[in-house]
C-alpha positions as CSV (number, residue, x, y, z in Angstrom):
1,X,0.0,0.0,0.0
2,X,1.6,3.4,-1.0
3,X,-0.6,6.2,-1.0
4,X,0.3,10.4,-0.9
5,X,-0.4,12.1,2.1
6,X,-1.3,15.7,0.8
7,X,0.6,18.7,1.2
8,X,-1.2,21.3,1.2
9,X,0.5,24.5,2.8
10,X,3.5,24.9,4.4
11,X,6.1,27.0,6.2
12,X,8.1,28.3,3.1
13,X,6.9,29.2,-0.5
14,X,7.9,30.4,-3.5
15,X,5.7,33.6,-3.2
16,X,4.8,35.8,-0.2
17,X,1.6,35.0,1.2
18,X,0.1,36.2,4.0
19,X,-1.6,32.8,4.5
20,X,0.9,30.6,6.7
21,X,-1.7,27.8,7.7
22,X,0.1,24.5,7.6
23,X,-2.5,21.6,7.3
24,X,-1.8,18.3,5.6
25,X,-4.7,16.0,4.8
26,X,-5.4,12.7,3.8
27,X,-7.3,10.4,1.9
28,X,-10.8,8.7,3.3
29,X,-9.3,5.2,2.6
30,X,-6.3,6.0,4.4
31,X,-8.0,7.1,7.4
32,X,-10.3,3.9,7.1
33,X,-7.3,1.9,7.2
34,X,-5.5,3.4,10.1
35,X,-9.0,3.6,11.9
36,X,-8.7,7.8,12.4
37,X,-10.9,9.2,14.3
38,X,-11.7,13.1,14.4
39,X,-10.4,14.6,17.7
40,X,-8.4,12.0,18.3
41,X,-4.2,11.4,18.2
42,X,-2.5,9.2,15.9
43,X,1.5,8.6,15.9
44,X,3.0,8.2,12.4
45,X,6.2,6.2,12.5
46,X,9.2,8.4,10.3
47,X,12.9,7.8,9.2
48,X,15.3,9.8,10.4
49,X,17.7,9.6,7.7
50,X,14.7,10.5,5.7
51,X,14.0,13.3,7.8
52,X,17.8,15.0,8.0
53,X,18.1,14.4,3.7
54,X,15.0,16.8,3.5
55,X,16.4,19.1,5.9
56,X,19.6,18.8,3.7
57,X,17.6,19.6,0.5
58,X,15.6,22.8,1.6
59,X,18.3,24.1,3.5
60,X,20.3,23.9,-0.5
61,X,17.0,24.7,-2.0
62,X,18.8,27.7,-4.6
63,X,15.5,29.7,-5.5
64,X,14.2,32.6,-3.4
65,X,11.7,31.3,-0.6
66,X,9.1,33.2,1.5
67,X,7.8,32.5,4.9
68,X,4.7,34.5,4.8
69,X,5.5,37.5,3.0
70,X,8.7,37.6,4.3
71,X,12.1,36.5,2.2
72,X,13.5,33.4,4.0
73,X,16.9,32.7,4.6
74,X,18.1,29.7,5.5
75,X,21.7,30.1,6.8
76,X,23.6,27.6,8.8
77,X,22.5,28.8,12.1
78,X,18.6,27.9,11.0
79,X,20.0,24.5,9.8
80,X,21.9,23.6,13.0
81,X,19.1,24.5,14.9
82,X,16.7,22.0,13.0
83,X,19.4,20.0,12.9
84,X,19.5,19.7,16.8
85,X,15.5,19.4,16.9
86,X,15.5,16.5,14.6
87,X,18.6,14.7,16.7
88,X,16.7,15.2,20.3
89,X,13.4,14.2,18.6
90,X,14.5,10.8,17.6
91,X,16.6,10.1,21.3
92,X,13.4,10.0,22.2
93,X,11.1,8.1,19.8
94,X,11.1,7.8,15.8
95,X,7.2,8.8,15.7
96,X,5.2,11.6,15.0
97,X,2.6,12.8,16.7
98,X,-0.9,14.2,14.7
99,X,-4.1,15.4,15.4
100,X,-7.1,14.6,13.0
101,X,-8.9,17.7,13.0
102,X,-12.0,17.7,10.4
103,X,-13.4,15.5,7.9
104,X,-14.3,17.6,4.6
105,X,-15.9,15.1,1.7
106,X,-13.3,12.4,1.4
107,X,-10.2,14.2,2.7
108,X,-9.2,14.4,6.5
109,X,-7.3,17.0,8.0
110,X,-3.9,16.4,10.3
111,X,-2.7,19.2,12.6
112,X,0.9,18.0,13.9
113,X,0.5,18.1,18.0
114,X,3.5,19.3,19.7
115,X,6.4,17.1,19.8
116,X,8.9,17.6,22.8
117,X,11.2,18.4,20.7
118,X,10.1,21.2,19.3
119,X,10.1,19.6,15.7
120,X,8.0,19.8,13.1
121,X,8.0,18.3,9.8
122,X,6.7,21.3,8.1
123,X,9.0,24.1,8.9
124,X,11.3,22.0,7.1
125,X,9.3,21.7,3.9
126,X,8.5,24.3,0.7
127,X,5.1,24.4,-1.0
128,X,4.8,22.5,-3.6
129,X,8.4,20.7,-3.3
130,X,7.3,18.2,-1.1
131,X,4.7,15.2,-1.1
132,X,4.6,12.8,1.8
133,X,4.1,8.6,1.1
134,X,2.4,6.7,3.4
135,X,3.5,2.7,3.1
136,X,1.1,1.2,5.3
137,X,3.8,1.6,8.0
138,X,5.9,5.0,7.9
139,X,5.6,8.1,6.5
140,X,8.4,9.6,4.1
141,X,9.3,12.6,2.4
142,X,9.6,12.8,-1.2
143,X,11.2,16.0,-2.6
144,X,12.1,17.5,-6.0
145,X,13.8,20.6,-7.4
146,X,10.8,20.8,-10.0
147,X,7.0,21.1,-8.8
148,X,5.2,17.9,-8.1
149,X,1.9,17.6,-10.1
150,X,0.3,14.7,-8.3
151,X,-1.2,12.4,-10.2
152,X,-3.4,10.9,-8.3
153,X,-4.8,14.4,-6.7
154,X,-8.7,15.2,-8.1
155,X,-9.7,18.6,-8.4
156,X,-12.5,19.1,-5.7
157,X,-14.6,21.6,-7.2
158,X,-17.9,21.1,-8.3
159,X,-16.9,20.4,-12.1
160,X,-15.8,17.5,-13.8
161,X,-11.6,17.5,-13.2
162,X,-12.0,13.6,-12.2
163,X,-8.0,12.1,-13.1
164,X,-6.7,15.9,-13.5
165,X,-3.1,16.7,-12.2
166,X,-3.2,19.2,-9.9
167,X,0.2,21.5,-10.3
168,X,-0.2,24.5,-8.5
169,X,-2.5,25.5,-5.4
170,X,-3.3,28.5,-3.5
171,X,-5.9,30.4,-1.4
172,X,-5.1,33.4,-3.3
173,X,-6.4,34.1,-6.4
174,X,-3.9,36.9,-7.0
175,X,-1.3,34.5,-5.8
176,X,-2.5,31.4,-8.1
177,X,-2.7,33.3,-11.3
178,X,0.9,34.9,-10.7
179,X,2.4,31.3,-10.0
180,X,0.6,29.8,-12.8
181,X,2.0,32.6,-15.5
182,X,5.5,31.6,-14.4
183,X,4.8,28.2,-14.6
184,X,3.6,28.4,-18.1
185,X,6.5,30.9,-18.9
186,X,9.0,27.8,-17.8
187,X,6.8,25.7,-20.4
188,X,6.8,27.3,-23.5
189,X,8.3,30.4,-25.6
190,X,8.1,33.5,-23.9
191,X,6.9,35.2,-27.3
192,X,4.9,32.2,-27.2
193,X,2.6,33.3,-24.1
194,X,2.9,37.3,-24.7
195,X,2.0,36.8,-28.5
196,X,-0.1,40.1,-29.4
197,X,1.7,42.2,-26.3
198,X,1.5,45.9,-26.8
199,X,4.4,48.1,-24.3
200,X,2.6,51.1,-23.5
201,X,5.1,54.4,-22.6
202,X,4.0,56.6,-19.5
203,X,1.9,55.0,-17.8
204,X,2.1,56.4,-13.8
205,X,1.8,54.8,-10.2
206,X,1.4,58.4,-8.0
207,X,4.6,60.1,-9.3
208,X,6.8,56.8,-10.8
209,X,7.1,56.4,-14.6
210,X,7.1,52.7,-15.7
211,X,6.0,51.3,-19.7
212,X,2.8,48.9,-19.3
213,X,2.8,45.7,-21.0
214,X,-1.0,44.5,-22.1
215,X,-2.4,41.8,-23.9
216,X,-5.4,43.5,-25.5
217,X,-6.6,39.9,-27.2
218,X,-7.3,39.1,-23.0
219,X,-7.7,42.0,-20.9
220,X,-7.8,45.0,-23.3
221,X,-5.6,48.0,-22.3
222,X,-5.5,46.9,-18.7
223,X,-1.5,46.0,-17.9
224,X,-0.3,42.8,-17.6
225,X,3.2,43.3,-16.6
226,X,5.1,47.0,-15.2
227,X,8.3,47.5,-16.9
228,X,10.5,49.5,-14.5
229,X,13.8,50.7,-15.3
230,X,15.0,50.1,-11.4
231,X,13.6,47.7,-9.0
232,X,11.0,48.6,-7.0
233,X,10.6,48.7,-3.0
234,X,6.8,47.2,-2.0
235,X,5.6,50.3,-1.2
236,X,6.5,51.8,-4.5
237,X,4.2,49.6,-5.9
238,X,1.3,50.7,-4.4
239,X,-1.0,53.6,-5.0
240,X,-2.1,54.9,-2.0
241,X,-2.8,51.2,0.6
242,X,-3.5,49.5,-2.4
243,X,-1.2,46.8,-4.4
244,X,-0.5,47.5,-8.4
245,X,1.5,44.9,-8.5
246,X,2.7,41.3,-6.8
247,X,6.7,42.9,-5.1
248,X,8.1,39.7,-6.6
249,X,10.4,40.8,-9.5
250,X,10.6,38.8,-12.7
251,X,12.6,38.9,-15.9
252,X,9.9,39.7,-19.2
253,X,11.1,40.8,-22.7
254,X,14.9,41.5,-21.5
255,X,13.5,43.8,-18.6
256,X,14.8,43.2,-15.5
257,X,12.7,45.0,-13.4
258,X,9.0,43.6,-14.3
259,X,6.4,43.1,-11.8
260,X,3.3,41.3,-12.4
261,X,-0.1,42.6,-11.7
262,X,-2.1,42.1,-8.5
263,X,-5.1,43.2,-9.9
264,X,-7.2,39.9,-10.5
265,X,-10.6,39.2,-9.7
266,X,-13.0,36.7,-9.7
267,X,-15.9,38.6,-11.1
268,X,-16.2,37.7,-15.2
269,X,-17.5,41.4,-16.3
270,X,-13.6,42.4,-15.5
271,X,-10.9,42.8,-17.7
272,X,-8.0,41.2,-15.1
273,X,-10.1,38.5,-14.9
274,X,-9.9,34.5,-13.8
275,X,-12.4,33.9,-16.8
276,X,-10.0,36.3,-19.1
277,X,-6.3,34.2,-17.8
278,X,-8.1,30.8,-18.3
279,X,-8.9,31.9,-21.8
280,X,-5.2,32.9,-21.9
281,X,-4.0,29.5,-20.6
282,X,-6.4,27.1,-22.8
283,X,-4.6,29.1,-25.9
284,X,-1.3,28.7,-24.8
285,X,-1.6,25.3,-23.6
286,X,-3.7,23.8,-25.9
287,X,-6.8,23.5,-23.4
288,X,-4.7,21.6,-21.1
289,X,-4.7,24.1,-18.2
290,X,-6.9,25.7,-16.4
291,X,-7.6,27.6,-13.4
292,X,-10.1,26.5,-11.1
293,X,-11.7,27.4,-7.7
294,X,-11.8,24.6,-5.2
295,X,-13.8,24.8,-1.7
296,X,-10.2,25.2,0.0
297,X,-8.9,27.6,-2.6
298,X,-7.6,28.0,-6.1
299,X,-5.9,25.4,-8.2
300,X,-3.8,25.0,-11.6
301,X,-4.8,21.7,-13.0
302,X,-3.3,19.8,-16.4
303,X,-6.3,18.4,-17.9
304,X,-6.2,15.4,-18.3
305,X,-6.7,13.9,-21.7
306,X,-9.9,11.5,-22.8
307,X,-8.5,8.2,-23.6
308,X,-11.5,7.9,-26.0
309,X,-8.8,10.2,-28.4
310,X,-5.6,8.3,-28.2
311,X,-4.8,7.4,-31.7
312,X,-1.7,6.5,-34.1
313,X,-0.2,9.9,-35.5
314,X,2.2,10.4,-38.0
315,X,4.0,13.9,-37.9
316,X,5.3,14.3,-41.8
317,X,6.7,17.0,-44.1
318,X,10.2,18.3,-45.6
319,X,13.4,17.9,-43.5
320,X,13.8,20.6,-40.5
321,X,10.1,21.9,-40.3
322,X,10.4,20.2,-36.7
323,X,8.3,17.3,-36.4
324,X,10.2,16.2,-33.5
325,X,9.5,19.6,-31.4
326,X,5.5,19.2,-31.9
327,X,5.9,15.9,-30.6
328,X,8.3,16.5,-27.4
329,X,6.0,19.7,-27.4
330,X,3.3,17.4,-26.7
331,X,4.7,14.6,-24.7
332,X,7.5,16.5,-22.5
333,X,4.9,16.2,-19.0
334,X,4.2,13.0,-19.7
335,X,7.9,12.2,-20.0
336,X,9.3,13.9,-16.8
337,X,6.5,11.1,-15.0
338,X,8.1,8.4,-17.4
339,X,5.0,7.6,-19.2
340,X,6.9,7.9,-22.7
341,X,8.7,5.6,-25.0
342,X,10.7,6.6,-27.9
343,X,12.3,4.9,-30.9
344,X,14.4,5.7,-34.0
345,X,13.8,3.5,-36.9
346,X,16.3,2.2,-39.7
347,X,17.0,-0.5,-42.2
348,X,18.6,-2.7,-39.3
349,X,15.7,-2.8,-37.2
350,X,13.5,-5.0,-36.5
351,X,10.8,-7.2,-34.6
352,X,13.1,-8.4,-32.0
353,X,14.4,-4.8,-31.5
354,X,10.8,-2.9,-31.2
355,X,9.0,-5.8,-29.2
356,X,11.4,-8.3,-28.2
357,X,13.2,-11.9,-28.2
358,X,14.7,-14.6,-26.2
359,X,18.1,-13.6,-25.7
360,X,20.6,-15.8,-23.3
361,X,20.9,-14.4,-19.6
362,X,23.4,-15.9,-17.3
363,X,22.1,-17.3,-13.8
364,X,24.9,-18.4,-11.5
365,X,27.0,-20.3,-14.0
366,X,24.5,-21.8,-16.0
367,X,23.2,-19.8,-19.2
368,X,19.5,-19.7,-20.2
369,X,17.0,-18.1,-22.2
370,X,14.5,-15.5,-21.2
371,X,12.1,-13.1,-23.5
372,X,14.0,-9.7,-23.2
373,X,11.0,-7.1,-23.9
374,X,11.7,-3.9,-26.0
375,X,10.0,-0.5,-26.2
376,X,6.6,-1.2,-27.9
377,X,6.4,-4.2,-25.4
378,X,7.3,-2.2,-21.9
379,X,5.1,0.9,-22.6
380,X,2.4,-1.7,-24.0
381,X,2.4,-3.1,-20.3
382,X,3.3,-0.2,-18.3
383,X,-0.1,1.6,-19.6
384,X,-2.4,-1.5,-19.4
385,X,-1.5,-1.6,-15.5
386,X,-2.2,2.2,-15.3
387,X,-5.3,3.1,-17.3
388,X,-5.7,6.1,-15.2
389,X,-3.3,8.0,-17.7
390,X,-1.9,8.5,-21.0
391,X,1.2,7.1,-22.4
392,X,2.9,7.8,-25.4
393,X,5.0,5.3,-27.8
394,X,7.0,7.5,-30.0
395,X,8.7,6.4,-33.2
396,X,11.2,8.9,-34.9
397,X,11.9,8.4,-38.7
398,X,9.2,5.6,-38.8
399,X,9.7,5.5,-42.7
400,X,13.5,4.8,-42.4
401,X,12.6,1.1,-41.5
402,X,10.5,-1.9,-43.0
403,X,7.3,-1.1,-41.0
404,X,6.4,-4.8,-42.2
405,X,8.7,-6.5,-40.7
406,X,9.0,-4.2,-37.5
407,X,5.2,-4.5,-36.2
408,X,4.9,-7.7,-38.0
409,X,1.6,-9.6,-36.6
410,X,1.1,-6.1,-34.2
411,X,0.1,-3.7,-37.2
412,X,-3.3,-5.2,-36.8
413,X,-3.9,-3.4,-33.7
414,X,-3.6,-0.3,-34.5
415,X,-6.9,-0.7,-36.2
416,X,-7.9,0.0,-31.9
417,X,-10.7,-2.0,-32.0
418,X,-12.0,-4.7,-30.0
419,X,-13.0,-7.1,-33.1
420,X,-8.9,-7.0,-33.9
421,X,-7.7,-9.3,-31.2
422,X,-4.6,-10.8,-31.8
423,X,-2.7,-13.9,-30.5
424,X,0.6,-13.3,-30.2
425,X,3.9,-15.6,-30.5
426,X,4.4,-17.8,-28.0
427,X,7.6,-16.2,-26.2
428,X,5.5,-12.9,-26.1
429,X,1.9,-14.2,-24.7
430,X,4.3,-16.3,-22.1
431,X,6.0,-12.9,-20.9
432,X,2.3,-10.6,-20.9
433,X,0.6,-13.6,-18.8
434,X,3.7,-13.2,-16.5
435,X,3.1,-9.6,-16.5
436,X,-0.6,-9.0,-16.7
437,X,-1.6,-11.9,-15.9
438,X,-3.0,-11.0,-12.0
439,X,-5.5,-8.6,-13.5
440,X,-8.5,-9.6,-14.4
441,X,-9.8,-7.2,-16.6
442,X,-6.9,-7.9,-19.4
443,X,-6.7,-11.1,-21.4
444,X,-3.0,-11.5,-21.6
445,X,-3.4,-14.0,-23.9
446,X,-4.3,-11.5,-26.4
447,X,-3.2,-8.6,-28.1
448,X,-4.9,-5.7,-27.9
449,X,-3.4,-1.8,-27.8
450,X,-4.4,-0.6,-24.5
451,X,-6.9,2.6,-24.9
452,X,-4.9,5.1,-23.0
453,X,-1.6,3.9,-25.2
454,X,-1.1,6.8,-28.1
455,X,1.7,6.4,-30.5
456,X,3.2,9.3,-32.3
457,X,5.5,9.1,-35.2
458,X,7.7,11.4,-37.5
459,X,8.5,10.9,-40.9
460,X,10.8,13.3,-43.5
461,X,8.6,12.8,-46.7
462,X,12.4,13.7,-48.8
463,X,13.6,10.5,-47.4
464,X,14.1,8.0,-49.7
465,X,12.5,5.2,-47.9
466,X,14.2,1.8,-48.6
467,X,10.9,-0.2,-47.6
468,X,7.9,2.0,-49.0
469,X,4.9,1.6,-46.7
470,X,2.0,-0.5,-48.2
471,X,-1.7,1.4,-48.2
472,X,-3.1,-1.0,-45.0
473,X,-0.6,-0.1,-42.6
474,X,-0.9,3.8,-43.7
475,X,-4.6,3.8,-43.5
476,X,-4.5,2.4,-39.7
477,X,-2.7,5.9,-38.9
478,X,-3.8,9.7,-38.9
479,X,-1.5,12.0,-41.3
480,X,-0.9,15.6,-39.5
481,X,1.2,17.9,-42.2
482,X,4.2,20.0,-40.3
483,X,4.8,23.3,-43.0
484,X,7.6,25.3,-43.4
485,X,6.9,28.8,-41.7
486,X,8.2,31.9,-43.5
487,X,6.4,34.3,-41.6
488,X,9.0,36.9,-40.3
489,X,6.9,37.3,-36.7
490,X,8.0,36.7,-33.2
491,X,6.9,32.8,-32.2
492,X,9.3,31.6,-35.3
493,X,12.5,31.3,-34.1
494,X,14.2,30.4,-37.3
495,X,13.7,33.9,-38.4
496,X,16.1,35.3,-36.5
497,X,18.9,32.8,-37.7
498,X,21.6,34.4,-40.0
499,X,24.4,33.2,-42.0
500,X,27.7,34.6,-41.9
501,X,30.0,34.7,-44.8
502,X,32.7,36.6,-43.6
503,X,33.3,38.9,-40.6
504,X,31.4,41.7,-42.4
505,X,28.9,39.4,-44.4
506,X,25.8,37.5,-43.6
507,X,22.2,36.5,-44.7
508,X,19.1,35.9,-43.5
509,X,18.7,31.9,-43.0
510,X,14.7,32.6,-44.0
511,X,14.9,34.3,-47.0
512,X,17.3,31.8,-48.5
513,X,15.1,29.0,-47.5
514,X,12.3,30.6,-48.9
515,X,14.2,31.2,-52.3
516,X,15.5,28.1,-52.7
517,X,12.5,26.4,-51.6
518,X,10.3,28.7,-54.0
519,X,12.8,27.6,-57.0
520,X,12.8,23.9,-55.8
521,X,9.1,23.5,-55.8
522,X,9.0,24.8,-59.5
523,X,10.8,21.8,-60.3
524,X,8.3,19.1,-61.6
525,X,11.0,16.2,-60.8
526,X,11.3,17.8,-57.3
527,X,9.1,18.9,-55.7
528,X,7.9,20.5,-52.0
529,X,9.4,17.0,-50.3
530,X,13.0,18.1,-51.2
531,X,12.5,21.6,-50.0
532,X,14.6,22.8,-46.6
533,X,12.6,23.4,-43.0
534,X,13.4,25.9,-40.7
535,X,15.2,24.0,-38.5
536,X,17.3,22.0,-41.1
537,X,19.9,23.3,-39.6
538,X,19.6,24.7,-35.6
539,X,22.5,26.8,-34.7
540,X,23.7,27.7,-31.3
541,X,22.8,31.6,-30.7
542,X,20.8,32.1,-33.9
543,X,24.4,32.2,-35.9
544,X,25.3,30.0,-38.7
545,X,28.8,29.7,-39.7
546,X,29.5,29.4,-43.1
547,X,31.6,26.0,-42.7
548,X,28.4,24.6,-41.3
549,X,26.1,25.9,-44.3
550,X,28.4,24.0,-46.5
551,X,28.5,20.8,-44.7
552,X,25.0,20.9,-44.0
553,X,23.0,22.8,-46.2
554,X,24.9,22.9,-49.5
555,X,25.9,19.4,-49.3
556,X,22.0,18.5,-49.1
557,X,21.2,20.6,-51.8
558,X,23.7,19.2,-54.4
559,X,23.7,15.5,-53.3
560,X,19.4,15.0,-52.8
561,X,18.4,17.8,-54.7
562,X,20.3,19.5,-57.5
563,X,23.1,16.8,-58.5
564,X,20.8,15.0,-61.6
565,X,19.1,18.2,-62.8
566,X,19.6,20.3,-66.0
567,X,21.6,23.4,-65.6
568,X,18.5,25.3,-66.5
569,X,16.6,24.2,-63.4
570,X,19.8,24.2,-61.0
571,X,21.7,27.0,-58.6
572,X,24.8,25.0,-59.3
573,X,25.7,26.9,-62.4
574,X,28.6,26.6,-64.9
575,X,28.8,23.0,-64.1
576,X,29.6,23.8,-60.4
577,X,30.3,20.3,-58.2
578,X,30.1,19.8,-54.4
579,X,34.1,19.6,-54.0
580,X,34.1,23.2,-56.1
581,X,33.0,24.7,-52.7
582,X,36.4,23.7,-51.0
583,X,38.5,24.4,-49.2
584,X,35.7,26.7,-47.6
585,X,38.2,30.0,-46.6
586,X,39.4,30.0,-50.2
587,X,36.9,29.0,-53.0
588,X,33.3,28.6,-50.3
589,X,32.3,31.9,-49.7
590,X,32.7,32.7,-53.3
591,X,30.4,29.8,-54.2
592,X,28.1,30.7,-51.8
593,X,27.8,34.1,-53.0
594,X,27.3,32.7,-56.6
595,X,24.1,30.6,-55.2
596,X,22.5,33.8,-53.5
597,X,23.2,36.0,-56.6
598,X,21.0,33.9,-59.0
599,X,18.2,33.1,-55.8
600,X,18.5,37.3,-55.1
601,X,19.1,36.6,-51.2
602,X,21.0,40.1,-50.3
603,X,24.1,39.2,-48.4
604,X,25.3,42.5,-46.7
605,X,27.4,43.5,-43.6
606,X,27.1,42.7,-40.2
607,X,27.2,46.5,-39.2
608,X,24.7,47.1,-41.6
């Protein structure tokens, strides 16, 4: 039995609050088991090497912490002094003392009694950093530099959140909607989230000068976000008693003194809204966050995804228009919980290596055989024993290998119906009645793609694929077309990528890929699969260097493109060759220069 004990306040936090209550709480069945009662004390066996590791991690904890609205800070003389709690605590017994306090619903509430040792669990723990297991026997801290989203946790609002994660919590709206924002802002791009911001100059608290940034698609002209040019005291933040903005300072558009806005409400008529941010949030997020009020407070919660819609994707279109990122994109929460699989097919793979084989193990001195399961076969189980939530099987390059052969008797399944029951081989039905066997609603004996199992693949349709895939395995899939962007606007990246020639030279990475692209789809033999993605090549701080254009781009271009055309419908004019472009300091720039003369892609200088 292993089941979270709830944390749902405690001493420090990663925001000032003036909230400093410190109750944990637990689940009915837990307190069924223990036989709680309310009013009554129950002693919780705990591990003190458990105890002094969490000590050790808050006390190295390396972002800023409040206790109420109060920076903490945690120097050695606060950690010797816990230190020495924790030590005379344990002399004397290795339980904890509690207090059941109130029954709400289905949760119960603990108050920690006072221990005569003056220790207490939670003014050694930071919101949202902690969770707290209960084995049937002791409890133990679990701790994390990134925020736990508990997986088990339901949202316990009126509306249907049944098997949401719960990531953030607070009592105060204000408070919520700020920790949400910087939660989302450590998700995704930040012109990702501010796309449509407007900077305001001149606007005023009493007598100080700051620029507004607003979001007028969300809360019209109201400000978002104060742009300061110093950092700003508490009370220069307020207009007369009142708040403008949360003191906390954060880091927005290359300003270092921003300050979010304290100005939310609950009320729906309201610009600053909680209906306005939610709408904010299900854009960003791709309706999978949300804000929502709870009867103990406010709560960020990942919706969680029907398993009605898992289905077989493939992600396809030219080379660098970064299929890969829309997947990881999609999958990265699910695979910080380990609830994701991924794969790389080509020619040399095959059944054995996507779902398994007998392969000799050695036990003592003797060698046998055992079935060694692969990645198709692991996640396959691994989301059959956990129907509660999504999994994700992802396959990169899936046309690089003979689909045939890899999914062999298995490409039935994906049809995801219950008619398309396979048997599987005999080493494989012995391994999933070992490993499924205990549960009664599977037939291990069977194959059968588990409804909460999604598998997402990638494909570069320029790729020369060795085995073609016939029309019944690419019917059992759904097709989802990755373009090239050319727009020249914030949220693509590629556009601010340049090539440099020389020390004075360079080009815009876009513009060429747009020319070339433009003069390769032209082509009647080539096509839009030959043409170059934005992310064909991914430099480190947006620069290209012009040795890496070569070998990357220019190489592409003359070996899978250009090399068997007509001089009429090639940039490689006056029977220019690959090797013509080298060595690169003497004869490559010159080349280059050649290629963006007849595509008219202005080079020009860097001071330029």
């Amino acid at each position: 039995m292993k089941k979270i004990i709830r944390l749902q306040d405690a001493k420090f936090k990663l925001n000032p609050s003036g909230s400093n209550e410190a109750s944990i709480f637990i689940d009915k069945n837990i307190k069924d088991y223990l036989n709680l009662k309310v009013d009554e004390e129950f002693k919780f066996k705990i591990d003190k090497d458990n105890i002094l590791k969490a000590l050790s991690f808050t006390y190295s904890f390396n972002k800023n912490i409040y206790s109420k609205k109060n920076k903490a800070f945690l120097d050695s003389a606060w950690f010797k002094d816990e230190y020495e709690k924790i030590i005379l605590h344990f002399q004397a017994s290795s339980e904890y003392k509690v207090n059941v306090t109130k029954q709400t619903g289905d949760r119960i509430y603990l108050n920690s009694l006072g221990q005569e040792s003056g220790f207490n669990i939670r003014n050694i723990l930071i919101e949202g950093h902690f969770k707290i297991d209960f084995n049937g026997s002791e409890l133990r801290l679990q701790y994390s530099n990134e925020p736990y989203a508990l997986d088990d946790e339901k949202s316990v609002s009126g509306n249907d959140y049944d098997g949401s994660s719960i990531i953030l919590f607070d009592k105060d709206l204000r408070s919520l909607i700020f920790k949400s924002f910087k939660y989302v802002r450590n998700e995704i791009d930040e012109r990702d989230l501010l796309l449509g911001y407007k900077v305001t100059e001149g606007r005023r608290i009493e007598d100080r000068i700051y620029k507004g940034l607003t979001l007028p698609k969300y809360f019209n002209n109201e400000v978002l976000i104060g742009l300061f040019s110093s950092e700003q005291l508490d009370e220069n933040l307020k207009s007369g008693n009142t708040s403008r903005f949360i003191s906390e300072k954060i880091r927005v558009l290359d300003y270092e003194n921003s300050y979010f806005t304290s100005q939310w409400n609950d009320v729906s008529d309201k610009p600053l809204s909680l209906n306005n941010f939610n709408l904010l949030l299900k854009d960003v997020s791709k309706n999978t966050l949300e804000i929502v009020n709870s009867t103990e407070g406010y709560q960020l919660i990942l919706k969680k995804i029907s398993n009605s819609k898992s289905k077989n994707i493939i992600y396809y279109g030219a080379p660098g228009t970064g299929k890969s990122h829309v997947v990881n994109d999609l999958t990265k929460a699910y695979d910080q919980k380990g609830r994701v699989e991924r794969v790389t097919f080509h020619p040399e793979y095959d059944y054995a290596s996507f779902v398994g084989s007998y392969k000799p193990a050695m036990f003592g001195n003797n060698i046998r055989y055992e079935f060694v399961p692969q990645a198709f076969t692991n996640i396959y189980i691994n989301a059959w024993k956990d129907l509660e939530n999504n999994y994700y099987l992802i396959i990169e390059e899936i046309n690089r290998g003979n689909c045939a052969e890899i999914f062999g008797d298995i490409f039935q399944i994906l049809d995801r119906s219950n008619d398309y029951k396979i048997t599987p081989s005999k080493e494989l039905k012995e391994y999933l009645e070992l490993q499924l066997g205990e549960d009664s609603n599977i037939d291990s004996s069977k194959l059968l793609l588990p409804p909460n199992l999604n598998i997402l693949a990638t494909m570069n349709t320029s790729d020369q694929s060795l085995f073609p895939m016939d029309s019944a395995f690419k019917r059992r899939w759904d097709w989802e077309y990755v373009p090239i962007n050319y727009k020249l606007s914030k949220s693509n990246n590629s556009a601010k990528f340049k090539v440099e020639i020389s020390e004075l030279e360079s080009f815009s990475w876009l513009k060429f890929i747009k020319s070339v692209n433009s003069f390769i789809k032209t082509n009647e033999n080539l096509g839009a699969d030959k043409c170059l993605g934005n992310y064909f090549i991914n430099p480190d701080l947006n620069v290209i260097s012009l040795s890496e254009f070569i070998n990357k781009a220019i190489f592409y271009l003359w070996n899978d493109v250009f090399k068997d055309e007509m001089e009429d419908q090639n940039i490689f004019v006056n029977k220019t060759t690959y090797e013509d472009f080298f060595p690169i300091e003497e004869n490559g720039a010159n080349k280059v220069r050649e290629i963006l003369d007849f595509l008219e892609v202005s080079y020009k200088s860097s001071d330029e």
